[in-house]
N, C-alpha and C positions, 0 to 999 in steps of 0.2 A: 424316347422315354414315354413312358405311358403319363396323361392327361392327372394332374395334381388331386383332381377329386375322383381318381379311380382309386386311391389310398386309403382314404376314411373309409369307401366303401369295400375294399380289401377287409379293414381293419371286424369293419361290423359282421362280414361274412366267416371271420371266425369266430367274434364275440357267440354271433347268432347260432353257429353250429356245434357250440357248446353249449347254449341253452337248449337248444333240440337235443340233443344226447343224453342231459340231464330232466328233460321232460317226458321223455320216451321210459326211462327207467325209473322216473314216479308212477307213471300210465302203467306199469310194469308191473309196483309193487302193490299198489291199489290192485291191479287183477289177481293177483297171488294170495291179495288179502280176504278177498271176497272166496278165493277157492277155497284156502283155509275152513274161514265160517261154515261156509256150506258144507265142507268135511265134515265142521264137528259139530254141523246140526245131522248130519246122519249117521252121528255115534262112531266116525270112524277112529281107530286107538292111537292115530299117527298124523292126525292134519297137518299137521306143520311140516311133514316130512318130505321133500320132491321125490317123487315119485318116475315122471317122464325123464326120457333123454334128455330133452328140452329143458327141463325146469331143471334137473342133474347139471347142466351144461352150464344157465345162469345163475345157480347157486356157486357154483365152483369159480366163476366169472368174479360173483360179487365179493367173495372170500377173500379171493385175492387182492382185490382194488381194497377193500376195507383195512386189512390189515398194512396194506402197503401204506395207504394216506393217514392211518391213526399213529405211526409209528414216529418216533420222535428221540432226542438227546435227551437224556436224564438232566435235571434240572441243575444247576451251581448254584449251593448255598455260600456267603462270603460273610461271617456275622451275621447279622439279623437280615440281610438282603438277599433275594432268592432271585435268579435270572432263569426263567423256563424258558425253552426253543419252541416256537411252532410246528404244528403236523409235518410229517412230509408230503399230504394233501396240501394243506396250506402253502406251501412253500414251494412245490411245484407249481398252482397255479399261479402264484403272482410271477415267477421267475419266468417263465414261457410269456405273459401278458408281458414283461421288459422286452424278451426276446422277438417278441411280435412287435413292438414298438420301433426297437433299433432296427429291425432287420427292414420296414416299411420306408423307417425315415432313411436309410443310407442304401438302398437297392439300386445297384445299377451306377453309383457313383464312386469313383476315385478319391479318397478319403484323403491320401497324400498331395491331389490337385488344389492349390490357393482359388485357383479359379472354379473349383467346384464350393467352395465355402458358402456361399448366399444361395447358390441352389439347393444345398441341403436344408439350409437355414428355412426355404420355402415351405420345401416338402415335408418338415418335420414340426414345424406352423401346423399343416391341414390334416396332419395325423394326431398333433397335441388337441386340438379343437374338436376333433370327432370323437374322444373319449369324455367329454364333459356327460353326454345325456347317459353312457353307463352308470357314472356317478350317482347321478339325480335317479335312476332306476333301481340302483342299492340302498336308496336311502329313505324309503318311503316306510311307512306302518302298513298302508296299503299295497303290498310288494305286488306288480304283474311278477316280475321274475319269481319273486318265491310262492305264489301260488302257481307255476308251469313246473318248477321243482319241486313242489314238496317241503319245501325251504321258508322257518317263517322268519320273520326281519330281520330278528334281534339273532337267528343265526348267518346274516350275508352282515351285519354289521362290519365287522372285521373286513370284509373285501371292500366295501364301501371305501371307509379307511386307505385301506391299501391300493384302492383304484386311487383315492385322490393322492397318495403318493407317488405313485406313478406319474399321474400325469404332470406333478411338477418336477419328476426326473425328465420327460419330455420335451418342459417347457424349458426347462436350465440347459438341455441339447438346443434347442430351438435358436433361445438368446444366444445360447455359448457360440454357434457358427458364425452369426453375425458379429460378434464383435471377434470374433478371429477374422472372420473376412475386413476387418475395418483396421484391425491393430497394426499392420506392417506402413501405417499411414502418420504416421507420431499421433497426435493430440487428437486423430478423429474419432474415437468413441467417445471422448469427451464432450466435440464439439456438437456429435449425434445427438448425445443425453440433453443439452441447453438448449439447443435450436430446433429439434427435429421432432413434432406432434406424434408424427407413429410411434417414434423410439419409446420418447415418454409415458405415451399410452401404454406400450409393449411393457415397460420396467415397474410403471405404477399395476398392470396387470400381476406378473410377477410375484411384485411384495407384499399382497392380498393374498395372492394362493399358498405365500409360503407363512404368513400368519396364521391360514384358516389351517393349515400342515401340523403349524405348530401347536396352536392352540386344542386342537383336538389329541393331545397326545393326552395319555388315560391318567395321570394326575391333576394336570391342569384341565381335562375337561372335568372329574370328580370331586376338583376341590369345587366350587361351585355351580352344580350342575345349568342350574335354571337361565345365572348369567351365563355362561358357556351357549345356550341355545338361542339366545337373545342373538348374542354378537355373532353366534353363527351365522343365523340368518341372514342379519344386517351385512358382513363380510359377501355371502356368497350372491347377495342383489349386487352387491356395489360391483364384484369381478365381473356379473356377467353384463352390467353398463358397460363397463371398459372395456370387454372383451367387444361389445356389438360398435364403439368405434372404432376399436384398431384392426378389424379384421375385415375380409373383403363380405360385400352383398351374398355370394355364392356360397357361405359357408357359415350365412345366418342360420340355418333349418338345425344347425348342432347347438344353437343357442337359442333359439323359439323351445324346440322340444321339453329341453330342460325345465325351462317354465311351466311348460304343460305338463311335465309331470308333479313339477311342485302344484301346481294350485289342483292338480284332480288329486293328489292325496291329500292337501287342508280343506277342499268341499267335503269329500269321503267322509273323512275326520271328523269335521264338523255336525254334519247331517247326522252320522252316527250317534256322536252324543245329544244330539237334541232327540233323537228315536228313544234314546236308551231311557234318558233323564227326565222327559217331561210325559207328565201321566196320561195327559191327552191321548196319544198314541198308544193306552193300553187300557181301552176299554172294560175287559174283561175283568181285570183287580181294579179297576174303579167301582165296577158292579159290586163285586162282592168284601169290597170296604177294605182291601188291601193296600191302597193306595186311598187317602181322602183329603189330598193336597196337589197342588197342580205336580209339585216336583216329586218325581218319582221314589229316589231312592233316599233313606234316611240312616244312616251309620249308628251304630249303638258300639262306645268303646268301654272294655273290662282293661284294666292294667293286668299283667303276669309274669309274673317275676321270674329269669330277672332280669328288668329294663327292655319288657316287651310289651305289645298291645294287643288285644284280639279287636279286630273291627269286623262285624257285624252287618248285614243289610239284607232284613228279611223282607220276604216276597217279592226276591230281583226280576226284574224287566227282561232277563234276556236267558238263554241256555249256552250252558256249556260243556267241553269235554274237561277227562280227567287231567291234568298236566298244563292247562292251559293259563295266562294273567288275561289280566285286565289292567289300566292306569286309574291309579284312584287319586281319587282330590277332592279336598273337604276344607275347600276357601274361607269359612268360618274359623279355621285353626291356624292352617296354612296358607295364607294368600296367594295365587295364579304358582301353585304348584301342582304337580300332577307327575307322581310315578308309578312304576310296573309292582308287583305285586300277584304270586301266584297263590290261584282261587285253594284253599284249603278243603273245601265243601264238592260235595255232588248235587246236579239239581232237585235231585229227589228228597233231599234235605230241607227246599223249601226255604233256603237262606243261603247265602255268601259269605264264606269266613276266610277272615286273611289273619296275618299270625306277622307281626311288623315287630323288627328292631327296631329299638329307638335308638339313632345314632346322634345326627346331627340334626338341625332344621327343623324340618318338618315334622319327622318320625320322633324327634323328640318332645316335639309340640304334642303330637297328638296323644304322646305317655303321660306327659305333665296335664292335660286335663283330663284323661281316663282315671289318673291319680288320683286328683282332684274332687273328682265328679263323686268318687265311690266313697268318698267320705262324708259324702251327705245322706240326711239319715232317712232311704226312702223303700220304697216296698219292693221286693223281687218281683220278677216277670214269670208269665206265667210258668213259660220255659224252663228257670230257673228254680221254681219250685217242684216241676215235678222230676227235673233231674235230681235236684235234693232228697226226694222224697225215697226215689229208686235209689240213691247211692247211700244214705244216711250214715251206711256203717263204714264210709271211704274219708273222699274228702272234701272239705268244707267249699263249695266254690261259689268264686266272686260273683257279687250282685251286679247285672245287667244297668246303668242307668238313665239319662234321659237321653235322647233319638235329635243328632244331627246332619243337616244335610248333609249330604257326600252325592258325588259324580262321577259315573265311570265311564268307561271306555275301552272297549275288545266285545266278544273277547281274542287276543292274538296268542300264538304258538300253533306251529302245526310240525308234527310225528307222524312216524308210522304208529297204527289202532296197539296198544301195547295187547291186547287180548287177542292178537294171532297169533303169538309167539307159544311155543310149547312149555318152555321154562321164562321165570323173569324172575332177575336177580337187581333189586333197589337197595344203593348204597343212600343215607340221607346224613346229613351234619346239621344238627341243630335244628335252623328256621325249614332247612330243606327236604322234610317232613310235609311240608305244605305243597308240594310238589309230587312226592313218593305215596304217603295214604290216599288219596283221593284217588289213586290207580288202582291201589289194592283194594278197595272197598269197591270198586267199580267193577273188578273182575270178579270179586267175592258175589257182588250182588247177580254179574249174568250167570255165574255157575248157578246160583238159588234160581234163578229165572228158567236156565235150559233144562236144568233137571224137574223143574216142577211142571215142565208142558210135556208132551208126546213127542217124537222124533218126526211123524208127518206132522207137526201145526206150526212147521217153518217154512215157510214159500220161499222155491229157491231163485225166485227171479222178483226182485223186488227191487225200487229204487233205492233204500235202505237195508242195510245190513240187517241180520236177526241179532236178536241182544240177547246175544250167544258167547260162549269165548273158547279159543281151541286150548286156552291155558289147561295146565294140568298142575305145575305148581309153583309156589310161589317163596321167592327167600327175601326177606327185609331186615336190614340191618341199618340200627340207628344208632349215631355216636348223638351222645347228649353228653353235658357239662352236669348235669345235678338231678335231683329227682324233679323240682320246680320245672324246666322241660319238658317229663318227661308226663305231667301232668295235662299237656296241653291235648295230646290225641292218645293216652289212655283210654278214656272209653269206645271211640273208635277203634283202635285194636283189640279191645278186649272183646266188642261185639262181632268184629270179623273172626276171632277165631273161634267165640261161639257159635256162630253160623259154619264155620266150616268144618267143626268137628259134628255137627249135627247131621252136615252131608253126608262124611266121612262114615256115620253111625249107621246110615240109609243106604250104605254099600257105594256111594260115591268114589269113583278115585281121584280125588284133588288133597291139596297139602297147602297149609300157606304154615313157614317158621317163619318165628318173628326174633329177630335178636336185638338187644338193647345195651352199647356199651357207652356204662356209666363212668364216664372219666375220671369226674372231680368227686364223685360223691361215695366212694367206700363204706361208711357208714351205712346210708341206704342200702347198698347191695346187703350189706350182712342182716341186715334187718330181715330182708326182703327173704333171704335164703333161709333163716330160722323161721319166720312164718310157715314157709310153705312146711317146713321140717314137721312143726306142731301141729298142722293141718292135715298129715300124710302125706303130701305131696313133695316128689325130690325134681331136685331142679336138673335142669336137662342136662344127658349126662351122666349123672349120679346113681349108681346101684340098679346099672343093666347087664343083666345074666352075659357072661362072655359078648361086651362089648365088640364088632366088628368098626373097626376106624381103618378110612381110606388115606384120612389128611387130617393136618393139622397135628398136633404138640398132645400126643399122651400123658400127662401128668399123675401118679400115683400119689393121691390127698393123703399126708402125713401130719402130724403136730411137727409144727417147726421145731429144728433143733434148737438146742441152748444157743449156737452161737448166734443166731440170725439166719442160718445159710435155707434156701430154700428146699421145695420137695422135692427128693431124688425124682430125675427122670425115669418113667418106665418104659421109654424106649432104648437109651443110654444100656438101661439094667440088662433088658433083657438080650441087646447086642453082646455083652458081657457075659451072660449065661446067669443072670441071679431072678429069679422068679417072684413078684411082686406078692405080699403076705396075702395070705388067706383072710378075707373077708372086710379087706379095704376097700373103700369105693374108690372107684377110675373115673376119672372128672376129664371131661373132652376139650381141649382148646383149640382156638381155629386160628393161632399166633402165627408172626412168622419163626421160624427157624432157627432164627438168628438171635432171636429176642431175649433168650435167658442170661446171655452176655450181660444185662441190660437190664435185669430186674433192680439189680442194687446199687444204688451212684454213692463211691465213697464218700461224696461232699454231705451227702443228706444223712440228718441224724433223726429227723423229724418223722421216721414210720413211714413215708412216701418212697419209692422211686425215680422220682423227677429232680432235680435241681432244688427246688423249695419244698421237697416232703410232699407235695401234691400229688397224685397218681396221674391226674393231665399233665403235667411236665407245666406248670406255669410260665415258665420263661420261653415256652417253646412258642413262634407264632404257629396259629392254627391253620395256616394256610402254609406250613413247613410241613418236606420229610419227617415222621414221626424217627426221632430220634430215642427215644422209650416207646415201647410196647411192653406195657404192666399189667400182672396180674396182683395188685395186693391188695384185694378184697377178701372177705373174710369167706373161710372155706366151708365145708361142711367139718372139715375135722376141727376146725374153731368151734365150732357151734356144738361138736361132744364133750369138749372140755367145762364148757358149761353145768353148774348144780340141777340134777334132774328135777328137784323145785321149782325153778324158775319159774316165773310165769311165760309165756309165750306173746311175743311182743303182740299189741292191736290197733288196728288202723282204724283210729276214732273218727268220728264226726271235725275234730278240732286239731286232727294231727295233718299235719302238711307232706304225709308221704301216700303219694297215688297209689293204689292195690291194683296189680297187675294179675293179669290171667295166668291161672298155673304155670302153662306150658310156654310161658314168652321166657325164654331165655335172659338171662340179667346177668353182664359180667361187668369187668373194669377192663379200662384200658381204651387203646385204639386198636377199631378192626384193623387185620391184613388183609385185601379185599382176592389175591390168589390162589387161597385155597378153599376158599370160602365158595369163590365162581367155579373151579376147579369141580369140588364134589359135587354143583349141580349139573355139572357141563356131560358127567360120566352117566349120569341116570335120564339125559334129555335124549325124546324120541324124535325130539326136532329143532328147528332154531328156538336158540335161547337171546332173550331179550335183556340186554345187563344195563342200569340204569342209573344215573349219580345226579346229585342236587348238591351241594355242599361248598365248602371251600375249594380253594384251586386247587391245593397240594394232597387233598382228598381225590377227587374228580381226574389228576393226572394219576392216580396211583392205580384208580380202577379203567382208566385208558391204559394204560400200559400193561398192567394186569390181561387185560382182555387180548390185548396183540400177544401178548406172549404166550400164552396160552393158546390162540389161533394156531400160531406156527406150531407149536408145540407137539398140537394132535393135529397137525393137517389138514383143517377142517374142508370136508369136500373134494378130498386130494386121493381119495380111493383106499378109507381107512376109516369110511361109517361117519367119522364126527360130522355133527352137524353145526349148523353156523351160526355166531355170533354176532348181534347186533349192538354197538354202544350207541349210547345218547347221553350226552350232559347237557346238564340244565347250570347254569351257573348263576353267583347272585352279581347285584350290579345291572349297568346296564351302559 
């Protein structure tokens, strides 16, 4: 039999050569990414496209693994409870990491031999003990592993998790031989557990590991975060005392390490925030009166309805990219708390904005005195006036008011650069907007940048990329609950698609569509749709010469009938042979399929859709399968029925509905996110980037969405399509 510490080092020799594998293929896509840029700093019309055998070869490579690992069971809803499956990425690696376990601990031994029982019992001791420092390597902010991957923490979270599951299915092998080797003896496991210092050390080992197991499960660690990380802690010093008595000298280096990587990511940690935070270290805004206090950063909170915060911290200490958090904490509100938080803002913005539910704790501390604050009666910021100033005829926004401390930390998240991909398609729910604009206004910004230099004043060998993008275009769709949402990054979208139609005017070829489906707020939409009607402008869609549609729900806009029944389909129709009237308009929907089943719930008498008359289906959780996909927002043929008198509605100074850009799409309902991916996926010269921020039952719609689609067109399989990238950003942590 081979020597008991040739086992651990088995075990790391596969750990380790799956980290090389998945470091080789970040080293991979960083080089693909830089090719990219350099493409479309020399105006080529297809950067994104592989071109080589080679890169033909890894595309088709990567196609495959992705779609394999993102594929998954359809979720089971049971009443209000939803059980989703993990990837079949996920779920092959942990299954193999078992696989590698059992087959290390039982090699070579006779499972049916009594008298091999304590020898397994040995062997599978110094294979449980060699997995602790993977643990401690999944669980850092400061990841070695996810900076060699590509991988930033908070996505190996989950394996972290599932490594220390693991290892306490190893340890329960471990114990379990030993007391089978003990049991054919009557009373002596019992007499082991009273008398015997190793056993007890081994058992009180154990029932820590399987507390810190339990404790970490995503309820109980959610119900209260902060104490959850206390008793973490405290749990995982106390296992690895016990572990360094019960276990031999020679197999201390798996319990040293562990340490050592706890305390180099709490210096890390540490050091960082004192960089971030204190002004000393930032000379340059002290100079110029940015900073005139030793502490760096100062939070300015607006309340925003509804039961949201915007926080605030101009002239931050640090850069960052688009996509990226940070952990904030603002101890004056919240004492010794600190959560994640993604940056809403670009650095060229010259300020940090986050966009916070108020839930529970903390987040609702900091709503209740943003609340508070803005009811005192005190003078706008500069800021705040000249956005009034420019918006006057929109809407009225909340005054800025007094500046306190806050503390951060990152910034963390790491992607691939979203501005290599030829298409990108951003799914956002709500807050997860904060995640989604800050990409599009970043790509909007390098197309203004690339087209405004020369093709030679890009160096193409440079330690930095040029601030460039091979994007060509862009699709964003945001589900919002009400128009108050959708108030929050209105003028940011409003000014990226005036920038991009300005390109587009200079013979650019870029495109960003913006879509906005307003759930709960019908009213808005119809407002929103007779504005534009009074203005000249139809909403997307609306009164295009021989409309061409690839996807999505035809709808021919009619006056509903008497009885309630909706607008005849004119796809239905024209399957039928009945030709849609002459000089109706054809309204475009990007629904699913299935959904007209589904417009009208006999329980609702209430004008809604949903269960309670709401067009969001109010009883529905929002992290559920959309069980309504509605359209009952008011049409453009509502809006003829109308007195040609009428005044046309106007977005005062004192009205609470944000003015939207023409051309931003405004419907009702919840997007179907496959056809929507689908009709950019046909016009993409290259990988397409598809992108979710949102609820779970959101974020697996557009995972699944995007797998099925892969297979669908083959992607890279000797049929043109090009490839598909997801990324979800999830909230939580």
């Amino acid at each position: 039999m081979p020597p008991l510490m040739s086992f651990p080092q088995a075990y790391w020799g596969v750990v380790g050569t799956t980290i090389a594998i998945a470091c080789i293929a970040n080293v991979t896509n960083y080089f693909i990414y830089r090719q990219r840029i350099w493409a479309a700093s020399k105006r080529s019309p297809d950067p994104s496209r592989p071109k080589s055998l080679l890169a033909e070869t890894y595309a088709t490579l990567t196609a495959v693994t992705r779609e394999a690992s993102n594929a998954s069971l359809t979720s089971v809803t049971i009443s209000n409870w939803h059980m989703r499956f993990p990837t079949l990425g996920k779920t092959s690696l942990i299954v193999a990491n078992i696989i590698l376990i059992v087959a290390l601990g039982l090699y070579g031994f006779d499972t049916r031999d009594r008298w091999s029982m304590e020898n397994i019992g040995y062997r599978t001791g110094f294979v449980t003990i060699s997995q602790i420092p993977l643990i401690f390597l999944l669980a850092g902010k400061n990841n070695i592993i996810g900076y060699l991957t590509g991988l930033g923490y908070e996505r190996l979270n989950w394996l972290h998790r599932w490594t220390a599951r693991c290892l306490l299915f190893s340890a329960t092998i471990h114990m379990g031989y030993w007391f089978t080797a003990w049991a054919p003896y009557g009373g002596f496991i019992e007499r082991k557990i009273r008398t015997d210092p190793l056993t007890q050390r081994g058992l009180i080992a154990w029932c820590i590991l399987l507390w810190i197991v339990i404790s970490s499960i995503a309820p109980i660690r959610g119900w209260r975060y902060e104490i959850f990380v206390a008793q973490h802690i405290i749990s995982i010093g106390a296992l690895i005392g016990v572990l360094m008595i019960h276990t031999p000298k020679e197999v201390h280096i798996f319990l040293w390490l562990p340490v050592a990587f706890f305390f180099f990511d709490r210096v890390a940690r540490i050091l960082r925030v004192l960089y971030l935070n204190l002004s000393i270290f930032h000379p340059k805004q002290r100079r110029s009166g940015a900073m005139n206090s030793a502490w760096a950063c100062r939070a300015e909170l607006t309340p925003l309805a509804p039961d949201h915060t915007r926080l605030t911290i101009r002239n931050p200490p640090m850069s960052w990219r688009p996509g990226q958090h940070v952990y904030l904490s603002c101890h004056s509100i919240a004492p010794l708390q600190s959560h994640p938080f993604s940056i809403a803002s670009l650095p060229s913005d010259g300020k940090m904005d986050f966009v916070i539910r108020a839930r529970t704790g903390g987040t609702r501390r900091l709503h209740h005195v943003a609340s508070k604050d803005q009811q005192a009666p005190i003078l706008p910021t500069a800021e705040t006036k000249e956005r009034t100033d420019s918006q006057s005829d929109q809407v009225s926004l909340p005054i800025t008011i007094e500046s306190r401390m806050a503390a951060i930390e990152g910034p963390y998240g790491i992607m691939r650069p979203p501005e290599q991909f030829d298409s990108l398609v951003l799914f956002a729910g709500s807050t997860g907007a904060t995640f989604c604009v800050p990409i599009i206004r970043d790509v909007v910004r390098r197309w203004s940048a690339m087209h405004s230099a020369s093709p030679t004043s890009h160096r193409a060998l440079s330690i930095y990329p040029p601030d460039i993008a091979a994007t060509r275009r862009i699709r964003f769709i945001w589900a919002v609950k009400s128009r108050h949402q959708l108030a929050w990054f209105c003028s940011q979208l409003c000014d990226a698609k005036s920038e991009v139609e300005s390109l587009r005017a200079n013979g650019v070829d870029v495109q960003l569509d913006v879509s906005v489906c307003c759930t709960c707020d019908d009213e808005y939409v119809g407002e929103h749709r007779n504005l534009l009607q009074s203005l000249g402008h139809f909403h997307y869609g609306e009164k295009r010469p021989e409309p061409k549609v690839t996807h999505g729900e035809v709808k021919q806009v009619q006056p509903a009938a008497s009885d309630g029944s909706l607008a005849v389909d004119e796809k239905s129709a024209l399957k039928k042979g009945i030709a849609p009237s002459d000089g109706v308009p054809v309204q475009v929907h990007e629904v699913d399929s299935q959904s007209s089943d589904n417009d009208q719930d006999p329980q609702s008498n209430t004008g809604g859709c949903g269960p309670s008359g709401c067009c969001c289906c109010a009883p529905t959780d929002a992290s559920a399968p959309s069980e309504f996909v509605c359209r009952c927002g008011i049409t453009p043929a509502d809006s003829e029925s109308r007195p040609s008198s009428a005044e046309p509605p106007k977005l005062t100074k004192s009205s609470t509905s944000p003015s939207l850009h023409p051309s931003i799409n405004l419907a009702t309902g919840r997007p179907t996110p496959e056809p929507i991916i689908r009709a950019v996926l046909e016009k993409a010269r290259g990988e397409t980037g598809v992108l979710a921020c949102g609820p779970l039952g959101m974020m697996d719609g557009v995972r699944g969405a995007t797998v099925r689609l892969s297979d669908e067109r083959a992607v890279h399989k000797g049929t043109g399509a090009q490839g598909i990238w997801y990324y979800g950003e999830g909230f939580g942590w």
